[in-house]
N, C-alpha and C positions, 0 to 999 in steps of 0.2 A: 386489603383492597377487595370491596366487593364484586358482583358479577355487572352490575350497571356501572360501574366505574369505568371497568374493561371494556364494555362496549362502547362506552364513552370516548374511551382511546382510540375505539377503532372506527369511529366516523372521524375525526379530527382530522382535516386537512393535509394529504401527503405533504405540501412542502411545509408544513410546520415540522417535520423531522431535521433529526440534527444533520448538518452539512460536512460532508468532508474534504477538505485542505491538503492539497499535497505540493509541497516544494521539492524536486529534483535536483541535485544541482552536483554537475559532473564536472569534476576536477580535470589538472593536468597531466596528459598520458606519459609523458617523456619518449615514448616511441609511437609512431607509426601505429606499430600492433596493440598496443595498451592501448591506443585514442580508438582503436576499432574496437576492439574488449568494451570501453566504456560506452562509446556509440552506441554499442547494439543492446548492452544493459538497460541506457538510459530509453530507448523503443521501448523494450518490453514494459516498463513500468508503466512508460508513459501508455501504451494500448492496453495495457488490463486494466489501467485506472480511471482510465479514459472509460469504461462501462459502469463503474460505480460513483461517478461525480460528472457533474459540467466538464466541460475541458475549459472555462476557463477559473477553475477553481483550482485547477493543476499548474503549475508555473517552472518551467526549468530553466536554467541557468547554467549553461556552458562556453568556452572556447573564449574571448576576451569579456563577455556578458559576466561571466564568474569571478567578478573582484568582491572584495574583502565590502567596499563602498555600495556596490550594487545589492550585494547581499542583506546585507543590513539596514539599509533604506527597503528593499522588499519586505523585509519583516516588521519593519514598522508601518508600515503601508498597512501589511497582512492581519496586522492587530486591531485595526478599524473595524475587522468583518466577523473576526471570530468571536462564537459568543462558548458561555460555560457549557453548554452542551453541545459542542460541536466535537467532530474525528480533525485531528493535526494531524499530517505526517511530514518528516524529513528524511531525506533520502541523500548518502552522500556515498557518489561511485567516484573512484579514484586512487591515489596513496597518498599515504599521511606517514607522519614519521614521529617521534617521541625523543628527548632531552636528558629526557630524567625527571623533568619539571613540569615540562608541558606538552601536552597533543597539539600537533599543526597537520591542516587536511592543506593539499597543494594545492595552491589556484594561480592564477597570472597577479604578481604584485605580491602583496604583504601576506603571508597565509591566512585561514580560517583557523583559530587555534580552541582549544577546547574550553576554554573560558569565554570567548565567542559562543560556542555553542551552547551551555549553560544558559548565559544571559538570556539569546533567543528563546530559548523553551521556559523558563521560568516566568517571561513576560505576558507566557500563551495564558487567557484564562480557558482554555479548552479542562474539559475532566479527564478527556484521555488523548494524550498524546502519544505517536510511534515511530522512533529512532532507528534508521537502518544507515550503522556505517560499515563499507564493506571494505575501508581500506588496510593496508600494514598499518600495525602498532594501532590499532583501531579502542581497544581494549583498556588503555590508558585512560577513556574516557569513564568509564563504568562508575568509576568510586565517587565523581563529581554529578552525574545526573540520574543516581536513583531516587524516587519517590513514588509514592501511591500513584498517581497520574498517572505515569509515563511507563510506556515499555521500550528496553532499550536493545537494542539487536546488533552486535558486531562483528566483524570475523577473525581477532585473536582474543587473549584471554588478558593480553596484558600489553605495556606497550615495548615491551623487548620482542616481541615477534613481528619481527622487520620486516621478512621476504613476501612478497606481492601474493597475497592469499586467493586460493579458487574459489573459497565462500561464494563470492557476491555472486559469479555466475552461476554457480551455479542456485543463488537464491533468485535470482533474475528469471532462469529456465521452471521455475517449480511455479510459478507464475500462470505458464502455459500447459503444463503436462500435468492430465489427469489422475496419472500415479502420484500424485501430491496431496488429492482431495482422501483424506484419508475416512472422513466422516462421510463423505460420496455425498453431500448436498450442492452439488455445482459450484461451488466456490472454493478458493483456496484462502485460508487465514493467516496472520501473520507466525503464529504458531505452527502451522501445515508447513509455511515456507520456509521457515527454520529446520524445522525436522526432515524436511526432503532434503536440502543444502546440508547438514551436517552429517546424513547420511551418504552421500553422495561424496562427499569430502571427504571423509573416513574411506569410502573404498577406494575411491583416486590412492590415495599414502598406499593402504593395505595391498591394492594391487598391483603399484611398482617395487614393493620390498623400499619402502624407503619411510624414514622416520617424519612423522607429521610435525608441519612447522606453522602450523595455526591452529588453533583451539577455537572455536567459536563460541559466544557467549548470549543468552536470553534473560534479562534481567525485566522482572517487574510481573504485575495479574494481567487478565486479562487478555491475554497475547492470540487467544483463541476464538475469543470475540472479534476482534480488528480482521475485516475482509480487506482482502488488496487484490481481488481476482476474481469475475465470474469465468467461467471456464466455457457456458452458452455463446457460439459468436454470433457479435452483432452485427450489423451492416452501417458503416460510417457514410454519412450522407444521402440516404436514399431518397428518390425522388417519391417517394410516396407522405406523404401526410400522416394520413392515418399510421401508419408505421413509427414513424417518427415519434408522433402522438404514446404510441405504445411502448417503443422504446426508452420513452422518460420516464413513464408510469412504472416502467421495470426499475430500472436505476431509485426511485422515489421508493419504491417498494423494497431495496434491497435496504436501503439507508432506513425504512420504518425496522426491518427487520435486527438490522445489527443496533437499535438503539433501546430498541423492545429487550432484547438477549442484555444489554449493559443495564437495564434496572429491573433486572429480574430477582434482585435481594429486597426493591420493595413489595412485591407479592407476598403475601401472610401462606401461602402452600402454593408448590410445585404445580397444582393441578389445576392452577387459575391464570398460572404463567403461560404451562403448553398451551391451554385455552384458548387466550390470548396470539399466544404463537401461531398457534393451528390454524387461524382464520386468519392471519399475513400471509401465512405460507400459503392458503388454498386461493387467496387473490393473486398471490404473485403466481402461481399455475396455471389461473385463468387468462392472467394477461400474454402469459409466455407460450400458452397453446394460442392465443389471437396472432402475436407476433408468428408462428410458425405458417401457419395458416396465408397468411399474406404473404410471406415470404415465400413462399411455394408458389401461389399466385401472380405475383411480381416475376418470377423466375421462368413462368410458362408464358406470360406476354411477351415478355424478352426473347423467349425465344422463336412465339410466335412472328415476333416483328424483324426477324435477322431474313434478310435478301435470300432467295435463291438463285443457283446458276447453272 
């Protein structure tokens, strides 16, 4: 890939970058406290992801919306839009239980069972797809949906580990906390998110003196490419324009970025790649010192404009 190739790249249209897809879809709590557990899970996904994509490119499904019928009519809906280069995710907060035979995730009515899930993702012609199940017996699914494409993320190892695992929150919290961004580029990866959650989960066991009863699992490449997090906050619905304006530009810039990083094995040397990178990276810092810039100023009118008494 020569040096006008690259620059060629980088005038190309931000929304010709690939899109990314996320389906949420939060199961049955059986208690009170587990329906709060998943609640506040299913937030956090939804507002970090919410700065890397549309919001209406994000779609959850919870509480009677979560049948077996609903879910499956969404993903054939969802296949009308996805093209080979787009980001898929699936996102399943709840518990799930195991037969011997088969993985079922718990919903209202017939379960979502792990040959359901298969199906879905196989249907995706996405290049990279990313699987987060964070329920019990989660792990059962492993051996049915690896391949190049997809990375798969669980929180036990198999599906004999029954008991209601801490994984998922805490892979929910690495989301939001900067001790996650271990690379320190404002973002967390789905990689990042794993490694904060497993460590965090290891010491939960380790520091009650009690035997760990979930193994967490990361199957498939790529896991550290896949953003699910900028960690910069943005301001949802602001009354400014121009902000708004900038605010897509960020999001369009982050999506050139992680797709730039996924075909970085076509580069002929590393040094055409960063090249390449270097000049994403120093627009998405131009726009993000703009956004700063406004936002300050928005903030001083605001306060300008507050009553005295």
């Amino acid at each position: 890939m020569n040096k006008w190739l690259i620059l060629w790249m980088l005038t190309l249209p931000l929304t010709a970058t690939a899109e990314l897809y996320v389906t949420i879809i939060q199961g049955l709590g059986g208690t009170d406290q587990y329906a709060d557990r998943f609640s506040e899970q299913t937030g956090k996904y939804t507002q970090a992801l919410g700065a890397l994509t549309n919001r209406n490119r994000i779609k959850t499904l919870n509480g009677e919306q979560a049948t077996r019928l609903n879910i499956l009519t969404h993903f054939q809906t969802l296949q009308k839009s996805v093209t080979a280069n787009d980001r898929i995710a699936l996102i399943l907060i709840g518990h799930g239980s195991y037969d011997g035979h088969e993985y079922k995730f718990n919903i209202p009515g017939p379960d979502l069972t792990g040959t359901d899930i298969a199906a879905i993702m196989d249907a995706w012609p996405a290049k990279l797809q990313l699987l987060v199940v964070t329920s019990s017996a989660s792990g059962a699914i492993l051996k049915d949906l690896q391949n190049d494409a997809r990375i798969v993320i669980t929180a036990t190892r198999s599906g004999n580990e029954r008991n209601a695992p801490l994984f998922g929150a805490y892979f929910a919290a690495a989301l939001q906390d900067p001790a996650a961004d271990t690379d320190k580029n404002d973002t967390i990866s789905a990689a990042e998110a794993y490694a904060y959650a497993e460590r965090l989960t290891k010491d939960f066991y380790e520091g009650e003196g009690r035997l760990a009863t979930e193994h967490s699992q990361l199957e498939g490449n790529r896991a550290e490419q896949f953003q699910l997090a900028r960690l910069t906050p943005v301001r949802p619905g602001t009354a400014s324009p121009e902000l708004a304006q900038l605010e897509k530009q960020r999001r369009e810039l982050d999506q050139a970025i992680a797709e730039l990083r996924l075909r970085k094995d076509e580069f002929r040397d590393n040094d055409e790649y960063l090249i390449a990178l270097q000049e994403l990276i120093l627009k998405l810092s131009e726009v993000e010192e703009q956004i700063e810039k406004l936002q300050q100023t928005d903030g001083n009118e605001a306060k300008a404009e507050e009553p005295t008494f």
